[in-house]
C-alpha positions in Angstrom: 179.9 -160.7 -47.2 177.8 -164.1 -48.4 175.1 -162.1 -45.9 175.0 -158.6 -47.2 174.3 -160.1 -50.4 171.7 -162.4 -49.5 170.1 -159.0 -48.0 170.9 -157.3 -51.3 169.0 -160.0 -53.8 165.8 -159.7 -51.1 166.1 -155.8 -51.2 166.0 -156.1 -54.9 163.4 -158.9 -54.9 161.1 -156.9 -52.9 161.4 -153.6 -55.1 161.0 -155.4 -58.1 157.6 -157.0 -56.5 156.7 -153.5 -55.0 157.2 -152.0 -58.9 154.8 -154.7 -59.8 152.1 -153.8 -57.7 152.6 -150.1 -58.0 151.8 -150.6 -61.6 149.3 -153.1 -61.8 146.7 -152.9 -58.6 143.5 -152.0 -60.0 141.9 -149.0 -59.7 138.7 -149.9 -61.0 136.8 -153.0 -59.4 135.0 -155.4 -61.6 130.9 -156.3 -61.4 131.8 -159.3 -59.9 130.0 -159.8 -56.8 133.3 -160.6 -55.0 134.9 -157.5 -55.3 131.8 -155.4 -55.2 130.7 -157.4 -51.7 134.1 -156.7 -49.6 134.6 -153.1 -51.1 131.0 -152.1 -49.9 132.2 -153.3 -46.3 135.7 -151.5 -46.9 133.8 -148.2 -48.0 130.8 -148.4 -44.9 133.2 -149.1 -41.9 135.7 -146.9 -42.9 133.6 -143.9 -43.9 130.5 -144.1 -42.0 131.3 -146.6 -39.0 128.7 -149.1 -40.0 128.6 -153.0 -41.6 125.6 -152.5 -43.6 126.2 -151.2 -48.0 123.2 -149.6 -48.9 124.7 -146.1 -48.7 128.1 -146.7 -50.2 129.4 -147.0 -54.1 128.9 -150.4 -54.0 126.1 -152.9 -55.6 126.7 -156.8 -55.4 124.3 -159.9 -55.8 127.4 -161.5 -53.0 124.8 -159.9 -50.2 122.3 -160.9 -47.8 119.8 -158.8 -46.1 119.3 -159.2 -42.4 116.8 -156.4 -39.9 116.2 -154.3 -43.5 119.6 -153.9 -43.8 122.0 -155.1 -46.7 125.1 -156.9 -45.8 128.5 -158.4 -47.4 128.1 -162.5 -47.3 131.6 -162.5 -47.4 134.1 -163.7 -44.5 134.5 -160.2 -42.3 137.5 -160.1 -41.1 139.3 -159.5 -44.6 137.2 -156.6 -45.2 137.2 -155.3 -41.5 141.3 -154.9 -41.9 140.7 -153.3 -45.1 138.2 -150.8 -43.9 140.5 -149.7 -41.2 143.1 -148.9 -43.5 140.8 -147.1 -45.5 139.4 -145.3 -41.9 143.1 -144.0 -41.4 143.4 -142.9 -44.7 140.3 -141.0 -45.2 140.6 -139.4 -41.4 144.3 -138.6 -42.6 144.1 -137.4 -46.2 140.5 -137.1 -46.9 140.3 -139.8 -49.9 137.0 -141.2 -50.0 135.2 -143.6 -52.1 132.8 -140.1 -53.6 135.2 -138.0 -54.1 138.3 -139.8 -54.9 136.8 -143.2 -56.3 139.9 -144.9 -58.3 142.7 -143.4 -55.7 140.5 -145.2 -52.7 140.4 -148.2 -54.5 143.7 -148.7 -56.1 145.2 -147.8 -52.6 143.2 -150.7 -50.8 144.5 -153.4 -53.5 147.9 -151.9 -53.6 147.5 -152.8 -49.5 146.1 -156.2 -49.2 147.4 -157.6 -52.3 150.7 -155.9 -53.9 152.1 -155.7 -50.3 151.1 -159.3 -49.7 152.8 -160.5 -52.6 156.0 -158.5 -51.5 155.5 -160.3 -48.1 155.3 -164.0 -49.8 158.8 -163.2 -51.7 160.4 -162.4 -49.0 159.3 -165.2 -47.1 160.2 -167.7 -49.5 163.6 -166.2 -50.3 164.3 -166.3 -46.9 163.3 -170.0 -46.3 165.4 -170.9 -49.9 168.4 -169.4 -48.7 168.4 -171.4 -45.4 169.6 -174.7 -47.8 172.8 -175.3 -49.2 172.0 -176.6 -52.9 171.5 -174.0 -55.2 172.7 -170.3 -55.9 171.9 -167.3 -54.7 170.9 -166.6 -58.2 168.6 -169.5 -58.6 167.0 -168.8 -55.2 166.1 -165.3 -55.5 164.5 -166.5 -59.5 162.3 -168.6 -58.2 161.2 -166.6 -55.6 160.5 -163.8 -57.6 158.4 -166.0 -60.1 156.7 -167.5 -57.5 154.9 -164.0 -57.3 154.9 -163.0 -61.0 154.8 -166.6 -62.8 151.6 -168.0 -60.4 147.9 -166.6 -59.7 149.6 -165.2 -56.6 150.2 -161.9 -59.4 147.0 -162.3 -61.1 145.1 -162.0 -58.2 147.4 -159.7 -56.4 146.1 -156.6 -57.9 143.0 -157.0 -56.4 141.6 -157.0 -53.0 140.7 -160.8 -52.6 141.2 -163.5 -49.1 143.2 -165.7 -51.6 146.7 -164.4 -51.0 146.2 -163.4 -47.4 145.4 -166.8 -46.8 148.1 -168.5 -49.0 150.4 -166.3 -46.7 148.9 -167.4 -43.7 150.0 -170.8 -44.7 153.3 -170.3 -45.3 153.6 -168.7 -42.6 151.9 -171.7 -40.5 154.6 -173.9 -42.5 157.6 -171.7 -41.3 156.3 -171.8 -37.4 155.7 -175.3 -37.8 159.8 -175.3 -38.9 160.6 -173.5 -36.6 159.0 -175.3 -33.2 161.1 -178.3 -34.9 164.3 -176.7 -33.8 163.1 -175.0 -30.4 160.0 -177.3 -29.4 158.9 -173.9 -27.2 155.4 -173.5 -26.1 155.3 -170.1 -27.7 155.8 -171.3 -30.9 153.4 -173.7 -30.8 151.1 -171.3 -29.8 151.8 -168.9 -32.8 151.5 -171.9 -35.1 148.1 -172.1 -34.4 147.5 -168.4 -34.4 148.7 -168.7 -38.1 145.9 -171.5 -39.5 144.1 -169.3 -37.4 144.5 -166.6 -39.6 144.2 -169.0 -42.6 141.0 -169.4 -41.5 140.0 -165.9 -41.0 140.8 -165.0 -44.8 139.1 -168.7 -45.8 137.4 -171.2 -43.9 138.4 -174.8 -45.5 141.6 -173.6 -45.4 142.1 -172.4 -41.7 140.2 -175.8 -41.1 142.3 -178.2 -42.7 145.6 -176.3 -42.1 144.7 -176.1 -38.2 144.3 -179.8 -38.2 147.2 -180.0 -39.9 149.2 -177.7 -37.2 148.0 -179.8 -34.6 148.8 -182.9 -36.2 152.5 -181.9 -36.6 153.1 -180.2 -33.2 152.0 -183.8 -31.8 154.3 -185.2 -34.1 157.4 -183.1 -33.7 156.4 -181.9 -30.0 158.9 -183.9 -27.6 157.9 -187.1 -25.5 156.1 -185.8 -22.2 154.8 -182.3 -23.7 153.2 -183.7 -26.9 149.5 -182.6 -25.2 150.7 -179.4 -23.7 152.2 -178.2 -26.9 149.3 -179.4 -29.1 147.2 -178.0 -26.6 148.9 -174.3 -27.1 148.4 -174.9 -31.1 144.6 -175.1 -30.6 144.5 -172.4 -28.2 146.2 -170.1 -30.9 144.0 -170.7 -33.3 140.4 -170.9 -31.0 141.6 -167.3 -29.9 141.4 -166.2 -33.6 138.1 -168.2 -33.7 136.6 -166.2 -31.2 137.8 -163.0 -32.2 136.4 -163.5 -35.6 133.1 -164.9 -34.4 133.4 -161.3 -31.4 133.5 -159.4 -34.9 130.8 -161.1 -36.2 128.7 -160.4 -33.1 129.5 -156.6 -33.5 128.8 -156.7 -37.1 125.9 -159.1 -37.6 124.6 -159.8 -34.2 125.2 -163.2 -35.4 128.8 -165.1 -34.5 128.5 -166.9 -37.5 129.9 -165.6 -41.1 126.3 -164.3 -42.7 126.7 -167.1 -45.8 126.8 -169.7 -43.3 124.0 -167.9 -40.9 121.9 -167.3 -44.1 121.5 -171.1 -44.5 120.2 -171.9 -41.1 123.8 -172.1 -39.6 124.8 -175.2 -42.2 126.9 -175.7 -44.7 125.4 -177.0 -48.1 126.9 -179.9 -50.3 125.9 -180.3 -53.9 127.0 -182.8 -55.7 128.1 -182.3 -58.7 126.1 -183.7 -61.2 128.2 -184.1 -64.4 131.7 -186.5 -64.2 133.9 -185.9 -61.0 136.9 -187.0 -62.7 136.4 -184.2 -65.5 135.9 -182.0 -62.7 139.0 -183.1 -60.9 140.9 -183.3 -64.4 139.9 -179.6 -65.4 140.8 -178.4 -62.1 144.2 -179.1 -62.1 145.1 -180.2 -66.0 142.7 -178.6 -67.6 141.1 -175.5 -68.6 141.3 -174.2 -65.4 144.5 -176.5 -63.8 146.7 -175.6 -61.0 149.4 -177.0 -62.9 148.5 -176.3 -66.5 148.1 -172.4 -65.4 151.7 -172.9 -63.7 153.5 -175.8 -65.2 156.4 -175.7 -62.1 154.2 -176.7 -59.9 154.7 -180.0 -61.7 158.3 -180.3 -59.9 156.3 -179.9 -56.8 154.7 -182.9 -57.5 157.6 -184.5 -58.7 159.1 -183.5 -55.3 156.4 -185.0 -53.3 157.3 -188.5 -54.9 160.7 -189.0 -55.2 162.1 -185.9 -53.7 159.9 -186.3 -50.5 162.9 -187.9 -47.9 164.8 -185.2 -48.1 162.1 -182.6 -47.4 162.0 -181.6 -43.7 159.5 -182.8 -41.5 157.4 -179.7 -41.2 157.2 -179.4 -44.9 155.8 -183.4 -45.1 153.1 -182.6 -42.9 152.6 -178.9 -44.6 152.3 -180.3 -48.0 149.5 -183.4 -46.4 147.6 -180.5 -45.2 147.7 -179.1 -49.1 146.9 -182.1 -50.6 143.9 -182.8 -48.4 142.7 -179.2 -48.9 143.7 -179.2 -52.9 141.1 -182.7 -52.9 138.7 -181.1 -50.9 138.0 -178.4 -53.1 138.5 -180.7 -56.8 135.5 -183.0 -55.0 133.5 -180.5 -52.7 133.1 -177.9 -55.5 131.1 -178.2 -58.9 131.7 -174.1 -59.9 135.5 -174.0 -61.0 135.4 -170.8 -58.6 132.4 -169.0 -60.9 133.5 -165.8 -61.9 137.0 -166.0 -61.5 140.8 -167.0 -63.2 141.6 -170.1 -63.3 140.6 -172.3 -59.8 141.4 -169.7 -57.1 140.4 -172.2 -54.1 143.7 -173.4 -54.6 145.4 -170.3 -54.4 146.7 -171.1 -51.0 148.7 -174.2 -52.0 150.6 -172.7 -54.1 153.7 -171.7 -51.8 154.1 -174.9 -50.5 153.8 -177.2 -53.6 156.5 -174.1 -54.8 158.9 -174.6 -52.2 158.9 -178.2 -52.6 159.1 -177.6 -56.0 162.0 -175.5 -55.7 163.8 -177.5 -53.6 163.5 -180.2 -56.1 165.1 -178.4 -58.6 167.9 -176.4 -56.9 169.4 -180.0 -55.7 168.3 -182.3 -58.6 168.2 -180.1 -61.8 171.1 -179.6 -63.2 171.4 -180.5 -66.8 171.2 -177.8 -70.1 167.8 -179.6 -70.9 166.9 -179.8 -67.5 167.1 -175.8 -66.6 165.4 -175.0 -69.8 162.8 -177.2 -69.3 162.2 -175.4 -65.5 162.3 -171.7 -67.7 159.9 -172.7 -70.3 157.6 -173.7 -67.1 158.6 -170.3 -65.2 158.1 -168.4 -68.4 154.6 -170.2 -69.4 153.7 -169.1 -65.6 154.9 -165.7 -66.0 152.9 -165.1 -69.0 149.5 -167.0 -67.5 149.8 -164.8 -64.3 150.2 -161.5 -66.8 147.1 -162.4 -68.4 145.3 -163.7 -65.1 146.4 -159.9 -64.1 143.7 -158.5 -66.7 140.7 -159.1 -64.9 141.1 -161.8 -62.2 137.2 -161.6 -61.7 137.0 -162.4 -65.4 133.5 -163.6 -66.8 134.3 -167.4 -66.7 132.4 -170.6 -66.9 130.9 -172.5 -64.0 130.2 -175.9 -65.3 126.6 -176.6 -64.1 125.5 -173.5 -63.1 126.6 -172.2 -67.0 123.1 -172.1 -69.0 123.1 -174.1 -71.8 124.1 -172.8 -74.7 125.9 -169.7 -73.0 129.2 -168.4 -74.3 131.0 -169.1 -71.3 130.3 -173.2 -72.6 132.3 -172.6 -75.3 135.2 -169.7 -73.6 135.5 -172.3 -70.9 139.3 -171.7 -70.3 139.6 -168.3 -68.4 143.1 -168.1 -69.7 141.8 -168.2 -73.3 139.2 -165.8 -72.7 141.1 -163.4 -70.5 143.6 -163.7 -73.8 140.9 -162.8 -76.1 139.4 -160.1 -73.8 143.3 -158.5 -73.7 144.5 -158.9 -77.3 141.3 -157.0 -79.0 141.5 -154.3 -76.4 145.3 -153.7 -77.3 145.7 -155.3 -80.6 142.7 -155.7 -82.1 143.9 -156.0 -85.8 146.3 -158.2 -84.2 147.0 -162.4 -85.9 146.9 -163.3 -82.2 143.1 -161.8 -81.9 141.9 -163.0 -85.0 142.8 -166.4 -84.4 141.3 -166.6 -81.2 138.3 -165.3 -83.2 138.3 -167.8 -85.2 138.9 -170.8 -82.7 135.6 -169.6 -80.6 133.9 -168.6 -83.7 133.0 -165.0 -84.2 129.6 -165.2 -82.9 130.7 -166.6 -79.4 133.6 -164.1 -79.4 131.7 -161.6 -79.8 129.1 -162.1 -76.9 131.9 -162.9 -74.9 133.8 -159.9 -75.5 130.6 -157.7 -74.7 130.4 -159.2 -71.3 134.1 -159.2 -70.9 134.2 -155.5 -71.3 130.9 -154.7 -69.8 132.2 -156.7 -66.4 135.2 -154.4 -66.5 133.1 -151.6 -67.0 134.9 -150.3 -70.2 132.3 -148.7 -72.3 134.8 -147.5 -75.2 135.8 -151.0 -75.9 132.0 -151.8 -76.1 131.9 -149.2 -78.3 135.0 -150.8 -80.5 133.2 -154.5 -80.4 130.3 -153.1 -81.8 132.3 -151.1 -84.9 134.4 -153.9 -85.3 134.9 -155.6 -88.9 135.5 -159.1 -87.0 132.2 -159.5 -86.0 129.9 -156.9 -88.7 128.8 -160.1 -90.2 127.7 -161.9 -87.1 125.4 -158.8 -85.8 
């Protein structure tokens, strides 16, 4: 009975998710470079057979031109997957990106990021309802807002590596349970296929989550087959390695990821010249904060600290891994992400600090005050992942690289401006738009707005900025 209703809550979970992204994927990509740059790749291979984007429906500055040829600089194998979907689809149905622009493109978000989202509910429900504290109730709540309440939703209803890759890890994490129980070979081996695949969809993070992989089947493997199971982890994820870098090859004539090759085969580290601790501060306080953006993640934190005893093993060393990769990218980066919501480099961490989180609070929370403080967080995460939702690619500022005296100095949260962007497009007469007018001053508001709307290629609302009252002074 307590079965077929755990199986009814993740049936419901996942429709309700599957609703989500069948109303909100986008149909429409934005001018950001990101989208533009792994759509061109989608649209060449899986119309024409070919890598290079000069004779698809898709400009970006996110390129790089090798042999008089125009190329994505983006990691391949995201796109790759997502141009043979589109290849079966268009050889199918006959949707193409000419004659059936919007349908081609809301079908390849709907893909590789509703259906991802539906993926990372059900995997989280499914690891929540393997521990006793807690209802059902409670379980299959915060499973659900993990994928509506977080940037998971704001960035699911567009094609981007960011989800993928924060499912590869928590799929790493749940191998990594799993070879805990069994110790098998095999499952070490799949462990490291899964960082692998981390990797694939984002680099740092495949890196530090492989090292993390190997690190924990060393320490969980049994005395006496410590090396041979460590040994199967890195084979797992080398044999990803190598079929990425084979792509490459096919692709590039290069094994190396073009952004990487582009630069003589190096990365390159930039300091960031302005105050690290603001940067660290912003990045997950702050304007653009992991945990301002989704206050629960706060009980994640409060789980790693007092809460952390009674977290499994696997989850321990999971949650290192994330904290080394979350300090990686608040020291290694000086951007916030450029154009994008909030500080998507940390997108991946979010199931795990979640989980933790979650565990926290179905065995520790259990006071009036205590539950409404968790819903104000889950509701304050619901609505910032809504707004995230509008344009995940949003016009945003990117600290250094931000000319002085641009708008984007003064817009600097991506929530606020994504707010702004929203509220004048749907109520623009609105007490909510005109005091967001005032706060940035119309002036800055208004430039904003104009980029906002041109980056979301909505010339009607360019043509509603310009006749607006709001701003007739200011022009």
């Amino acid at each position: 009975m307590q079965l077929t209703k755990v199986k009814r809550y993740q049936y419901g979970g996942a429709i309700l998710i599957l609703l989500f992204a069948l109303v909100f994927s986008a149909a429409e990509i934005s001018l950001s470079g990101n989208e533009a740059s792994r759509f061109g790749v989608v649209n060449a291979f899986g119309e024409q057979g070919v890598f290079y984007l000069e004779n698809t429906n898709f400009r970006t500055v996110d390129r790089v031109i090798v042999n008089n040829h125009v190329y994505s600089d983006k990691p391949l194998p995201l796109s790759f997957l997502a141009g043979l979907a589109h290849k079966v689809i268009y050889n199918v149905s006959g949707i193409s990106f000419g004659e059936n622009y919007n349908l081609a493109v809301y079908l390849i978000n709907f893909l590789f990021g509703g259906l991802c989202n539906v993926a990372l509910f059900v995997l989280l429900f499914r690891e929540l309802c393997t521990y006793r504290s807690g209802t059902l109730r409670a379980k299959w709540l915060l499973s659900v807002m993990m994928c509506l309440g977080t940037w998971l939703f704001s960035y699911s209803v567009v094609l981007n590596n960011h989800t993928p890759a924060a499912l590869a890890v928590l799929i790493t994490y749940l191998l990594l349970k799993k070879f805990a129980r069994d110790r098998k070979t095999a499952t070490a081996l799949w462990t490291g296929v899964a960082a692998g695949m981390a990797g694939a969809m984002d680099i740092p993070t495949g890196l530090f989550f492989g090292l993390t992989a190997v690190a924990g089947i060393l320490i969980l493997a049994k005395r006496g087959g410590k090396i041979k199971a460590a040994l199967a982890t890195a084979a797992g994820g080398f044999a990803v390695a190598i079929l990425t870098m084979l792509l490459n090859f096919w692709a590039y004539h290069t094994v190396l990821p073009l952004y990487i090759a582009n630069q003589g085969g190096t990365f390159q580290f930039v300091p960031n010249p302005q105050s690290v601790l603001g940067y660290l501060f912003q990045t997950t306080l702050g304007k653009r904060g992991l945990l301002s953006y989704q206050p629960f993640l706060c009980f994640g934190v409060a789980a790693m600290i007092f809460y952390r005893a009674k977290l499994n093993y696997a989850l321990q060393i999971s949650l290192a891994g994330a904290i080394m990769l979350t300090l990686f990218y608040c020291f290694g980066t000086i951007e916030y992400g450029g154009w994008a919501y909030g500080f998507r480099y940390l997108i991946p961490v979010i199931p795990l600090f979640w989980l933790a989180g979650s565990l926290y609070v179905l065995d520790r929370v259990s006071s009036t005050w205590g539950k409404t403080v968790v819903g104000v967080a889950l509701l304050w995460g619901l609505v910032a992942g809504y707004i995230g939702a509008y344009s995940p690619f949003c016009v945003a500022y990117e600290g250094v690289r931000s000319p002085e005296g641009h708008m984007t100095r003064i817009v600097q949260s991506t929530f606020g401006g994504n707010l702004l962007a929203w509220s004048f497009e749907n109520y623009p007469d609105s007490p909510l738009t005109k005091e967001l007018v005032h706060y940035y001053g119309p002036e800055y508001s208004f430039w904003y707005l104009k980029e906002a709307y041109w980056n979301l290629k909505k010339p009607v609302m360019l043509k509603n900025l310009a006749e607006s009252e709001l701003f007739l002074p200011q022009k």
